[in-house]
TILUM-757113 format. One line per 10 residues: their letters; for each residue x, y, z of C-alpha. Coordinates in steps of 0.001 Angstrom, whole numbers, plus 500000, padded with zeros to 6 digits. Layout:
a	X:Y:Z | ...
//
This chain:
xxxxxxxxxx	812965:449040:833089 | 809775:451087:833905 | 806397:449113:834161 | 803341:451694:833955 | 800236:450156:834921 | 797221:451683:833253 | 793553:451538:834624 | 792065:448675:831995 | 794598:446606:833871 | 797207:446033:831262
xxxxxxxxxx	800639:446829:831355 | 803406:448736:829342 | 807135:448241:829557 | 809933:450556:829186 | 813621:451112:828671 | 813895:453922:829929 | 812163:456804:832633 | 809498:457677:830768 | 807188:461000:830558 | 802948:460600:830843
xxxxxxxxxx	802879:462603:827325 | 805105:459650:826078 | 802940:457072:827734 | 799847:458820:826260 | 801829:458789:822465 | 802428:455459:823131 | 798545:454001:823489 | 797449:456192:820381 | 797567:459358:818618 | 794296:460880:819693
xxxxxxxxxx	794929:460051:823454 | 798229:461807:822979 | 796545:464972:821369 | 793414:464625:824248 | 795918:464235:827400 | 795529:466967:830010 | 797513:465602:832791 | 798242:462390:834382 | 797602:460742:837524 | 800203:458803:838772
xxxxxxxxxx	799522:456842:842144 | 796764:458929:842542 | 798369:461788:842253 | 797680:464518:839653 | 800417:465373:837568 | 801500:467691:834668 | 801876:465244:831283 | 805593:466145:831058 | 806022:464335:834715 | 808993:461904:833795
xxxxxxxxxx	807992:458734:835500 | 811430:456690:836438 | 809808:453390:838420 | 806890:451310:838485 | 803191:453414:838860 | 800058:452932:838391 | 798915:455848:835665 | 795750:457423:834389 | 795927:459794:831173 | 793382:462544:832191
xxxxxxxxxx	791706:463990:829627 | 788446:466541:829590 | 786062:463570:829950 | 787798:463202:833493 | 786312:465749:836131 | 790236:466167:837464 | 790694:467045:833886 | 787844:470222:833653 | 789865:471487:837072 | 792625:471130:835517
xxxxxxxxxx	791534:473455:832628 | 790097:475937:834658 | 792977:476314:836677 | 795037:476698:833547 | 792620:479308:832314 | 793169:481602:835518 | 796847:481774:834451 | 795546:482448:830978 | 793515:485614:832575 | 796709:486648:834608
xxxxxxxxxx	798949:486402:831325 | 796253:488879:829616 | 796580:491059:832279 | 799456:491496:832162 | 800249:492313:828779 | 797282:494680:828445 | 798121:496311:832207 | 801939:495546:832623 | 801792:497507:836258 | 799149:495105:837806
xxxxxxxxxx	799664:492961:839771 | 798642:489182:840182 | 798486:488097:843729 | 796193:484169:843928 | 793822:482531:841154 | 792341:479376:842332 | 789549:477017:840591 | 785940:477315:841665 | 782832:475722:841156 | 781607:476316:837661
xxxxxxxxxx	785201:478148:836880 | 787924:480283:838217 | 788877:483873:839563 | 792300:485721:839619 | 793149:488744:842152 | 794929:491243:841083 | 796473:494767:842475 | 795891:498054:839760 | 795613:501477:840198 | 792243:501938:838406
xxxxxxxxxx	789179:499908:838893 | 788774:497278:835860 | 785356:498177:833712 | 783084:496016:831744 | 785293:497328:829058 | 788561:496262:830578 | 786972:492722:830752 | 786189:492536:827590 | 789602:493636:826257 | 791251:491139:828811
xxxxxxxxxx	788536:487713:827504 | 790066:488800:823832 | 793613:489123:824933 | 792999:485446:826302 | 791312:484206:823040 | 794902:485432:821055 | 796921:483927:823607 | 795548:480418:823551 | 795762:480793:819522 | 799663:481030:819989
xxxxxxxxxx	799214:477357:821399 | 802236:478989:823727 | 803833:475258:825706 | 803141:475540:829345 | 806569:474416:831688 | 807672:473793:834701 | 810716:474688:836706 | 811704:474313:839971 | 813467:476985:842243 | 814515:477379:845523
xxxxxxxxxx	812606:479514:848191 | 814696:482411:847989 | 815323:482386:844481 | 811930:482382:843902 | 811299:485376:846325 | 813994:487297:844411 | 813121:486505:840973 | 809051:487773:842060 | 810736:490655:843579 | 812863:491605:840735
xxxxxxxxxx	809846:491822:838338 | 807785:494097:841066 | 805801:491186:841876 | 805392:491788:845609 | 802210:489647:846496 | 803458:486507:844728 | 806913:487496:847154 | 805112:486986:850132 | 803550:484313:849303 | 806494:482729:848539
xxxxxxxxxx	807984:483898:851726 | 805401:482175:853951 | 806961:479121:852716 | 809066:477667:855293 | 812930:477887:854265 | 814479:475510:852329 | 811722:474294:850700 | 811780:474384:846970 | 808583:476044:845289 | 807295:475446:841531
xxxxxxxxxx	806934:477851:838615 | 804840:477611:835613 | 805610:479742:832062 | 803774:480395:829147 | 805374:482834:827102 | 806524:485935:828569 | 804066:485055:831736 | 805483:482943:834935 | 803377:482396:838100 | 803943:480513:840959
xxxxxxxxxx	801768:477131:841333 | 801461:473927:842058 | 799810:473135:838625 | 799312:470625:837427 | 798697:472818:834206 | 797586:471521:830469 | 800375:471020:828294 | 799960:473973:825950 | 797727:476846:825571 | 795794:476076:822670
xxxxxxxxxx	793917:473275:825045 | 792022:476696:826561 | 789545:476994:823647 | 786128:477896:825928 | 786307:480293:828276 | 784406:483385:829221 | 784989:486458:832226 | 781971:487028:834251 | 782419:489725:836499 | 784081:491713:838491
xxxxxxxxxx	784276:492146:842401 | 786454:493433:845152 | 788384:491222:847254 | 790625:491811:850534 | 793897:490150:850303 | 794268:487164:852225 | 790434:487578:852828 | 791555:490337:856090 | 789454:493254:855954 | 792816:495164:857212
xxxxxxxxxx	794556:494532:853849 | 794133:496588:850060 | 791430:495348:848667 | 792136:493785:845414 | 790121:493262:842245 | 788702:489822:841257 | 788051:488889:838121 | 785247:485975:837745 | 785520:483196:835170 | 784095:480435:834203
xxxxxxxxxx	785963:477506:831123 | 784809:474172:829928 | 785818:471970:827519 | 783386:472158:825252 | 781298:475094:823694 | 778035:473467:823646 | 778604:472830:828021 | 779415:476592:828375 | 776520:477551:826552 | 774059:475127:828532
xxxxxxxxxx	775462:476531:832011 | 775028:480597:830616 | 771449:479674:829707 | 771215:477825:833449 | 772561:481067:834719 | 770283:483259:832696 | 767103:481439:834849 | 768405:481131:838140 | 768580:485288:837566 | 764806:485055:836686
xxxxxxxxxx	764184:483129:839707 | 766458:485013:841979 | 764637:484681:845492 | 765099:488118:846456 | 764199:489368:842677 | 760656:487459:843384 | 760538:487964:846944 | 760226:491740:846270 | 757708:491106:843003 | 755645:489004:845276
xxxxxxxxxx	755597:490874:848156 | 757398:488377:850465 | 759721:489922:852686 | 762821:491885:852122 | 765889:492903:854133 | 767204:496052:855321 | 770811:497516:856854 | 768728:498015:860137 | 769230:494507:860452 | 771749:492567:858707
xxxxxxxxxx	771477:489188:857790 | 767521:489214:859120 | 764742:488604:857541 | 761336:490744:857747 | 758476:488618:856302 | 755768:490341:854726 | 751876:488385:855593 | 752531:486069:852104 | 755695:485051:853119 | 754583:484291:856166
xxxxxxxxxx	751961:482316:854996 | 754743:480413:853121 | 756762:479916:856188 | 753384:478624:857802 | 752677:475958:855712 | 756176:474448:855625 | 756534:474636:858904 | 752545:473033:859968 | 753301:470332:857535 | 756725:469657:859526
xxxxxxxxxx	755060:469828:862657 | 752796:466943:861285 | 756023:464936:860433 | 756933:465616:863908 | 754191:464046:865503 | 753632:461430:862880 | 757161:460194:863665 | 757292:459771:867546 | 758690:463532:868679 | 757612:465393:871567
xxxxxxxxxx	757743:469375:870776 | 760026:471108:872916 | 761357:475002:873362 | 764677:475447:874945 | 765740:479186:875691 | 767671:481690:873359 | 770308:482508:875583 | 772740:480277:877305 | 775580:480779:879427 | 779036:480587:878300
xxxxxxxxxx	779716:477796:881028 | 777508:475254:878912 | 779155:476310:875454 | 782596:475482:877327 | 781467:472015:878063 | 780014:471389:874659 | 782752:472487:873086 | 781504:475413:870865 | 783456:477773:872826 | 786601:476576:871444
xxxxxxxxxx	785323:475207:868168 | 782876:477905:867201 | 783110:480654:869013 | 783783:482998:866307 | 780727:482430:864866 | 778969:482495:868002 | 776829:486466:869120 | 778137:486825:872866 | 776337:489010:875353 | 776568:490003:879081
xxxxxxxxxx	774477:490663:882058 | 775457:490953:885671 | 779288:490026:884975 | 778220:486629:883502 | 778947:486100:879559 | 776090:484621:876965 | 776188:483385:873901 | 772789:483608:871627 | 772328:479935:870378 | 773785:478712:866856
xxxxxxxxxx	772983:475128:867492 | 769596:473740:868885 | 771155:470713:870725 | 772809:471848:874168 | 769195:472824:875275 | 767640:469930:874403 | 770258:467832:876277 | 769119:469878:879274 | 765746:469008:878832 | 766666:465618:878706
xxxxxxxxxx	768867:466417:881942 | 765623:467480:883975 | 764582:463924:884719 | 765959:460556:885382 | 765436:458320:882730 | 765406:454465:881793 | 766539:452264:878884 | 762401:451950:878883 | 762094:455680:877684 | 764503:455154:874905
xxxxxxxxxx	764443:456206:872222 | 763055:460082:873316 | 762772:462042:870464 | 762825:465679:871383 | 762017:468310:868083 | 762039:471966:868393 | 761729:474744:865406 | 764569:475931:866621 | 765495:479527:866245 | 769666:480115:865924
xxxxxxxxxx	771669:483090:865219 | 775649:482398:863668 | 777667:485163:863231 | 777972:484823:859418 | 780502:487460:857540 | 778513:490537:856044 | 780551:489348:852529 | 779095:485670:852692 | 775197:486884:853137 | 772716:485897:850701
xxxxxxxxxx	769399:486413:850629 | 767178:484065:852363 | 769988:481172:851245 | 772824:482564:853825 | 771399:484700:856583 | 772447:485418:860470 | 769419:483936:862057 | 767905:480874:860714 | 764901:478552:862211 | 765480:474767:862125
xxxxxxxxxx	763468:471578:862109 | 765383:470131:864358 | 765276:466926:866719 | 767348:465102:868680 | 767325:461504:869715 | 768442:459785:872271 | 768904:456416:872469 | 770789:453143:872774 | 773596:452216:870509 | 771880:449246:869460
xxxxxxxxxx	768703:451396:868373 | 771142:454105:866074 | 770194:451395:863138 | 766474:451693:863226 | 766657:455654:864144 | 768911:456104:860590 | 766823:453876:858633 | 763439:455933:859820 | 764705:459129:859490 | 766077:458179:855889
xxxxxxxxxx	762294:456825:854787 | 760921:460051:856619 | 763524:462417:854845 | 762875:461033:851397 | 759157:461313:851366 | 759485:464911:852337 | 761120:465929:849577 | 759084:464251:847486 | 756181:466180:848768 | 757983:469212:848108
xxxxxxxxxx	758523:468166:844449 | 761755:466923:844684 | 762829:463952:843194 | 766812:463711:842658 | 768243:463560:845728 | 771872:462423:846422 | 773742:461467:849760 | 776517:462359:851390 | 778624:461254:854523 | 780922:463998:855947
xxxxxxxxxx	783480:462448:858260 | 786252:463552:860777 | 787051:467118:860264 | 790861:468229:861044 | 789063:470189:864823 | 786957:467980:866653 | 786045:466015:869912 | 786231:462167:870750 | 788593:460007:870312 | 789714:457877:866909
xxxxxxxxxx	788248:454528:868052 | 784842:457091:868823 | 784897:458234:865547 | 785411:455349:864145 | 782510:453663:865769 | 780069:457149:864563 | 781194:456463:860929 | 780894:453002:860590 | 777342:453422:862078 | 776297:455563:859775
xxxxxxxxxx	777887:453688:856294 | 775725:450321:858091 | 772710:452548:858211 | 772377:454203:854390 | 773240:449913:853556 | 770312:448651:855140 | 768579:451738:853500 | 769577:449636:850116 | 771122:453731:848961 | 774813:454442:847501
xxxxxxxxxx	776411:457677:848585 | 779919:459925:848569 | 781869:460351:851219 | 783408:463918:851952 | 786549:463596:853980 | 786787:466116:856862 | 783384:467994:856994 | 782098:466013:859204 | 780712:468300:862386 | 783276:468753:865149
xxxxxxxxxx	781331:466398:867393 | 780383:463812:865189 | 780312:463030:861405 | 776760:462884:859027 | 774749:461773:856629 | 774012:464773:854041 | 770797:464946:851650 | 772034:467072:848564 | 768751:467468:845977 | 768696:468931:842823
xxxxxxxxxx	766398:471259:841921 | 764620:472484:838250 | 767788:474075:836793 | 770038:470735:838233 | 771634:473065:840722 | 772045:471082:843576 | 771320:472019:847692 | 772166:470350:850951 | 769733:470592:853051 | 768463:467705:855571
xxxxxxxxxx	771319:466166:857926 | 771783:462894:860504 | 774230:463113:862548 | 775759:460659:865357 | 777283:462325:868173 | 778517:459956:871096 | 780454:462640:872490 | 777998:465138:873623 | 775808:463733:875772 | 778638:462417:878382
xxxxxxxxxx	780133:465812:878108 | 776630:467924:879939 | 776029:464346:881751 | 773012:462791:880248 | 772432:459510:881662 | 769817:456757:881565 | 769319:453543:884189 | 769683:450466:881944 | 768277:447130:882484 | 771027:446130:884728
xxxxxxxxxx	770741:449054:887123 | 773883:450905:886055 | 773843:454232:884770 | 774929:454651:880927 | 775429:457585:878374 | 772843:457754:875672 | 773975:458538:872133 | 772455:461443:870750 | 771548:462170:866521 | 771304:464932:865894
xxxxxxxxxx	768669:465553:862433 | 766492:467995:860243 | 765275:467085:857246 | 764387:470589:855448 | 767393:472030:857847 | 767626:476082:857603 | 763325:477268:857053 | 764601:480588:855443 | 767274:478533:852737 | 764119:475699:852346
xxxxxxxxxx	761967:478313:851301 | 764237:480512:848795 | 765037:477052:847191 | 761511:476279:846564 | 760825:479755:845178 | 763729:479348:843219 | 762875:476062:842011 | 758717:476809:841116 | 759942:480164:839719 | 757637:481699:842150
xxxxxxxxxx	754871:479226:840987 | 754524:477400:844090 | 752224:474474:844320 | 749021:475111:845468 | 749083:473487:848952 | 751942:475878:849217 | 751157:479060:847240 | 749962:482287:850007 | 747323:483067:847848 | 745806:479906:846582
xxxxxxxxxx	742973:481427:845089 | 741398:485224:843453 | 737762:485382:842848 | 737183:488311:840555 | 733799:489735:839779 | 733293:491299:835713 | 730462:494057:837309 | 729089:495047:840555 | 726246:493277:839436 | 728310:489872:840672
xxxxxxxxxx	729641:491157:843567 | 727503:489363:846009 | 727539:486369:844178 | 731754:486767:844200 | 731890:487098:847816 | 729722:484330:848343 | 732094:482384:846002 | 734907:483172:847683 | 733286:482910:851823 | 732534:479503:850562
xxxxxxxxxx	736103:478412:849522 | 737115:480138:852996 | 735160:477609:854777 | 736782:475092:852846 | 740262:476155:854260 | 741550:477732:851148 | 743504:480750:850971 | 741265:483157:848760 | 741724:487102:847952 | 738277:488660:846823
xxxxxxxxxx	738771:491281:844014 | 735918:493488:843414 | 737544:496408:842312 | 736007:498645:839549 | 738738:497195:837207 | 738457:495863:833494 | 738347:492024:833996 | 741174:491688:831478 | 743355:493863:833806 | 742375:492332:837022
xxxxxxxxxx	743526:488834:835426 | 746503:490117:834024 | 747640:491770:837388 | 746941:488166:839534 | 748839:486087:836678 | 751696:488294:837452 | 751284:487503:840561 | 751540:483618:839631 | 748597:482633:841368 | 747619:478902:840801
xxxxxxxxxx	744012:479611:840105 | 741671:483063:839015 | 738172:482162:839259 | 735685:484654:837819 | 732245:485591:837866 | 729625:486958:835434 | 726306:487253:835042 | 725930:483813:833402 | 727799:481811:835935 | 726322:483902:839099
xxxxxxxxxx	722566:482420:837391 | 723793:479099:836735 | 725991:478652:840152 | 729415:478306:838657 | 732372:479930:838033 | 735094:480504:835037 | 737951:478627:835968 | 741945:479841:834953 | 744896:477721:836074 | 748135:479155:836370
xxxxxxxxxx	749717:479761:832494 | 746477:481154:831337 | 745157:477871:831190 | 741603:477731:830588 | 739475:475046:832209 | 735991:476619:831519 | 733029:476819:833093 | 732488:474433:836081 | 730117:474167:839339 | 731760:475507:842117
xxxxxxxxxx	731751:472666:844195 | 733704:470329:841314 | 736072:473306:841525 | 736581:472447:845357 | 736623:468593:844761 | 739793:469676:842317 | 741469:471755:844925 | 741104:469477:847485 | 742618:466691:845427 | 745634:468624:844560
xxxxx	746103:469707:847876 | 745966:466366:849521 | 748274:464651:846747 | 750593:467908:846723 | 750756:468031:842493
//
């Protein structure tokens, strides 16, 4: 007898083992058809899994999220079959799922074209039409390896022979196709109805620059058309508000192979740059922090005691001078430890709240650069604080309050949390980390928030509390991060005299709210399409004149929104008005003001908003009351 406990809590019987397919057939005829896999105990499982004692199972369908992986990962072995009947001398090496779909690897002796990829998406289409069963079988490690090696398979062979010996490995068919998986897979091919290639790219095997490179093929499936179709069209406007597409329209910055993964910002940009990072410096001082600057350059000694040395030193730019080794910074927090260092302190003093924008360099993979969003050298808003364990509570619960009104002043509005914990490499012992999680789960509940927790990407020296927000198109961002690190501090012997005389190890949290400057700022241009709010925008502001005959009155105009602290560019050119408009709108300016001869005698000006919105003829200083307004409430 075989009990199967399902998720509502009731219970089926059975004579006999049993598979999940049969459970499914067994509740109803349209779970049956709908059944993906199965999760039994927790564990994802293929629906012919025979189940022969008492589980706990879930029929997985495409409502489930497991179940969407699990059709994506079906639909890379789908792309691999295709392949290989249109190309029979490929070969298919790995095909994993990733967000938003799937790619497959594969060795040829041609590059694939666009054409190729089309061919291959219609090959899929027929092959999913055959409604071909996907199975399972089971075969010894060497069996394996000579079965892959008898069909010229060698990648999938050395895969295989990287398994330790002995094992057993799986195997999954569909028609003339088998590839080596764990699965689960659906139960058929005719479950693969929405699917579509995206591109192509080159790819190293095993990701080592010393191998062939390979050719990926980009895909992305769904189970439904209508869900594909919303995430092409979200896809079609994150290309039209590509940071690096604008950055160049707008005259930002741009990059260059001079210096790779580094950032030259042009005087708007920089006027960007300036205005998130004054209005962070105000958050700074608002909230208790003392500025600091700690140097660029540290010696390797201090990374050793850290810990970076052996946890990160491969992403760390090293340096000599004089026979003693340097690392460039990639974290802000040794040197502020050392500021902390320079003086005795008391319990009295805590908490000391120490922020720096923090410049860091991280010796990212040329591959993995992008744009402003991934780049070698990065400044932070960070701070650290140190402080008493009994004052972590208050610290979280600040920060949190502090964190969320940011991003509301930078217009966003869904923001989810995250705690990563332990990672697999780290410092401290269990009983430490234990303490640092708990800590932080106490503070997000007296914050009154829910949040995920992400098992193992937690920072090597102490897990955190992640801000993810979402921005116009739903795509969402991590950016802002509290950490709790009561490993640090004891390790580069910060102290502080408590109230009984005896000298005690602060614990130091590590946070940023807006995190990386450079990613902060390509997200916002990504998320205003350019159209940054006004407080934020480099040019707030062009006064345009119709004839020379205004030309005094324009540049009194725009002297006197100068004074006012706005951010004005004075176009007097011997232009067409019409053109001069249309080349500032491109420019997605919030506001064109212009001047004729009627508003030069009556004192006003012709007001535009950004959209060619017209908001007619006003006085210029109700113009200023409106920009000061907007400024000051950020809309």
């Amino acid at each position: 007898m075989v009990a199967i406990r399902l998720p509502d809590g009731s219970q089926r019987q059975f004579d006999e083992p049993v598979t999940v397919a049969q459970v499914a057939a067994s509740i109803g005829a349209g779970l049956a058809k709908a059944a993906l896999a199965g999760k039994v105990d927790g564990k994802l499982v293929d629906t012919s899994y025979l189940i022969d004692k008492d589980v706990d199972l879930a029929i997985v369908t495409d409502k489930d999220p497991e179940g969407l992986d699990v059709i994506r990962h079906s639909t890379a072995h789908l792309l691999a079959y295709a392949v290989k009947e249109l190309f029979p001398e490929a070969q298919v090496t790995i095909g994993p799922v990733i967000e938003n779909g799937f790619y497959y690897d594969f060795s040829y002796k041609r590059p694939f074209t666009p054409e190729d990829l089309q061919a291959i998406e219609k090959k899929m289409a027929e092959l999913a039409k055959k409604d071909e069963p996907v199975t399972r079988k089971v075969l010894p490690r060497d069996e394996a390896v000579a079965y892959f090696k008898s069909i010229g398979e060698a990648y999938k062979a050395e895969l295989i022979e990287a398994i330790p010996q002995g094992e057993d490995v799986s195997l999954y068919s569909e028609g003339k196709f088998a590839d080596l998986c764990r699965g689960p897979h659906v139960p058929s091919t005719g479950k693969l109805k929405v699917f579509k290639l995206m591109k192509l790219a080159g790819a190293y095997w095993r990701g080592d620059s010393k191998n062939e490179m390979l050719q990926r093929v980009y895909g992305t499936a769904w189970a439904k058309k209508e869900e594909q179709e919303a995430y092409l069209h979200m896809l079609e406007e994150a290309e039209k508000r590509d940071h690096r597409k604008l950055g160049k329209q707008l005259d930002l910055f741009h990059f260059q192979d001079e210096a790779p993964g580094l950032i030259f910002w042009h005087p708007k940009g920089w006027t960007i740059w300036q205005q998130v990072e004054q209005y962070m410096r105000r958050v700074y001082q608002d909230s208790g922090y003392q500025e600091v600057k700690a140097p660029q350059i540290l010696d390797r000694n201090l990374w050793e005691k850290t810990g970076h040395w052996e946890n990160y030193r491969e992403n760390m730019f090293v340096t000599e001078s004089e026979n003693r080794n340097y690392a460039l910074k990639p974290m802000n927090c040794p040197g502020h430890v050392q500021i902390y260092n320079s003086d005795l302190r008391s319990y009295r003093d805590l908490p000391l709240r120490f922020g720096e924008f923090g410049q860091c360099h991280r010796n990212e993979p040329s591959g993995a650069l992008h744009g402003l969003m991934r780049v070698r050298g990065f400044t932070q808003d960070d701070g650290h604080i140190f402080c008493t364990e009994d004052q972590i509570q208050d610290e979280v619960i600040a920060f949190h309050t502090q964190a969320m009104q940011v991003y509301k002043d930078f217009g966003f509005a869904n923001i989810s949390i995250k705690i990563a914990l332990r990672p697999e490499s780290r410092i401290g012992s269990d009983e430490v980390w234990d303490k640092a999680e708990e800590t932080l789960r106490t503070g997000l509940r007296n914050c009154g928030v829910t949040w995920e927790e992400l098992p193992g990407e937690g920072a090597f020296y102490g897990p955190k509390i992640e801000y993810h927000l979402k921005d116009s198109l739903g795509r969402p961002w991590q950016v802002g991060t509290m950490q709790v690190d009561f490993s640090m501090p004891g390790r580069l012997g910060a102290e502080y005299v408590s109230d009984d005389n005896a000298r005690k190890v602060p614990v130091m949290l590590h946070r940023a709210i807006v995190g990386s400057l450079e990613r902060f700022i390509g997200i916002l241009i990504e998320n205003h399409a350019g159209a940054l709010p006004l407080w934020l925008a480099p040019v707030q502001i062009a006064v345009l004149n119709i004839s020379d005959a205004q030309s005094d009155y324009a540049q009194m105009v725009a002297q006197n929104l100068k004074k006012q602290g706005f951010r004005v560019h004075l176009d007097l050119r011997n232009e067409k008005i019409t053109y001069k408009i249309r080349e500032h709108s491109v420019q997605k300016l919030p506001y064109i003001v212009v001047v004729g001869d009627k508003e030069r005698d009556a004192n006003t000006v012709a007001v535009r908003a950004r959209g060619n919105v017209d908001l007619g003829v006003m006085p210029v200083d109700q113009l200023l009351e409106r920009l000061k307004n907007e400024v000051e409430t950020k809309t």
